[in-house]
C-alpha positions in Angstrom: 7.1 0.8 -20.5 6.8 -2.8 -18.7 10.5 -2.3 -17.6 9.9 1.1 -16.0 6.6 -0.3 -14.7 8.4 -3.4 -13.1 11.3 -1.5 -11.5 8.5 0.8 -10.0 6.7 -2.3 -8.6 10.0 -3.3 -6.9 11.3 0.0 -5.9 8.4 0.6 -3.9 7.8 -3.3 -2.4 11.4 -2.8 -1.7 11.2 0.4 0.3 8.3 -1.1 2.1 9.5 -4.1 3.1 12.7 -2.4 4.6 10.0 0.3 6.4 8.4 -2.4 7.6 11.5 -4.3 9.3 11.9 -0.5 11.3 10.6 -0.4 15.3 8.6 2.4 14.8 5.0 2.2 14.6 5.5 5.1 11.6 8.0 4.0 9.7 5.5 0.5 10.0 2.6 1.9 8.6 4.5 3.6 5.9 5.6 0.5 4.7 2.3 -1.3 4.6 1.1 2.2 2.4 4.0 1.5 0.1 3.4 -2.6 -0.1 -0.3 -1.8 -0.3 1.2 0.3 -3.6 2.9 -2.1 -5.1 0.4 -5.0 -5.0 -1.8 -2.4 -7.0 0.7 -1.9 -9.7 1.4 -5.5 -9.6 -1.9 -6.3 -10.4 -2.6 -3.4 -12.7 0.1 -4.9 -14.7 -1.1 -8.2 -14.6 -4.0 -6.9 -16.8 -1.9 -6.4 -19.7 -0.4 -2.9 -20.2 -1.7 -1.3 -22.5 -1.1 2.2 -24.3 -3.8 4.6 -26.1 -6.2 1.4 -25.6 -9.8 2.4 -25.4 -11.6 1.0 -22.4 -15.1 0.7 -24.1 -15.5 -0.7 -27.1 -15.4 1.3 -30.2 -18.1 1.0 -33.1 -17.4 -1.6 -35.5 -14.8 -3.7 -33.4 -15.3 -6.4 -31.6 -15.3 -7.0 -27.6 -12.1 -8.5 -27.4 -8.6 -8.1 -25.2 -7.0 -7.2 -28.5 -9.2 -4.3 -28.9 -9.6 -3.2 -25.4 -8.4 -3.0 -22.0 -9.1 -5.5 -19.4 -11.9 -3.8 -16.8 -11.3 -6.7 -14.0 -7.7 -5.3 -13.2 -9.1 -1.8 -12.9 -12.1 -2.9 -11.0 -10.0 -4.7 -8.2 -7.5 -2.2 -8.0 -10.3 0.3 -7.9 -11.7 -1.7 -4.7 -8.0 -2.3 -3.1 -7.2 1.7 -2.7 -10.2 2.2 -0.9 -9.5 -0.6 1.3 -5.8 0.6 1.9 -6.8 3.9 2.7 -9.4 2.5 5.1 -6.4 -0.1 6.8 -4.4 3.2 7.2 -6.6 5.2 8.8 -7.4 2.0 11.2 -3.6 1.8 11.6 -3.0 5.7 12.6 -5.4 5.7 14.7 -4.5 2.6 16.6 -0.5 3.7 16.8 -1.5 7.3 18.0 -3.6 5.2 20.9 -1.0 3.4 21.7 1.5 6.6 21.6 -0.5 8.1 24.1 -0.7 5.1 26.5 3.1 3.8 26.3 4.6 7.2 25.6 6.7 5.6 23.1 6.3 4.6 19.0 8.0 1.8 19.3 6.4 -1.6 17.5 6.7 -3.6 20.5 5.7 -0.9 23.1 8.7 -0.8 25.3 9.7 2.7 26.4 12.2 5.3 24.7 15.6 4.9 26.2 15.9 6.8 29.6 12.2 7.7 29.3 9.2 6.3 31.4 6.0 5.2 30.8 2.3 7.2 31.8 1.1 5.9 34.7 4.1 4.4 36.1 5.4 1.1 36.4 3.1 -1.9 35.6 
């Protein structure tokens, strides 16, 4: 289970560092998703994996990590989708505003090849 869940973690930081080295504002923000993915996992599994563990505690055990599952995990990575989604939507809506004032998707804003900007020359 920890081995699947650690190749997981790396296949996707993987993918999204490489989508992240791309020019395209895109391919860019796809990464960050996938990064923003793989930190969860990462610190979902830093709360000890556990299988068939209750998350409350059961009558007549006591409140311990041996018994349960660890809530803090949970709780952050609870908090760090909704700010992900949040930073994506920011980040869409900022590289269609730029799309439409460059005419290109390029990171760096320089136009396609053979293409010209709106508006001219600067």
């Amino acid at each position: 289970m920890l081995l699947l869940l650690a190749l997981g973690i790396g296949t996707l930081a993987g993918c999204g560092t490489w989508l992240l080295l791309r020019a395209r504002t895109f391919d860019v923000i796809l990464g960050l998703t996938l990064m923003s993915y793989a930190v969860n996992l990462f610190i979902f599994a830093m709360g000890r994996v556990k299988v068939a563990a209750l998350p409350l505690v059961a009558d007549g055990k006591v409140a311990t990590l041996a018994n349960t599952t660890d809530p803090l995990p949970q709780a952050l990575v609870l908090t760090a989708i909704v700010i992900s989604f949040a930073m994506t939507a920011v980040l869409l809506a900022v590289a269609l505003r730029a799309r439409a004032e460059t005419a290109s998707d390029h990171v760096d804003g320089t136009p396609e090849a053979g293409g010209e900007t709106r508006g001219g020359p600067r």
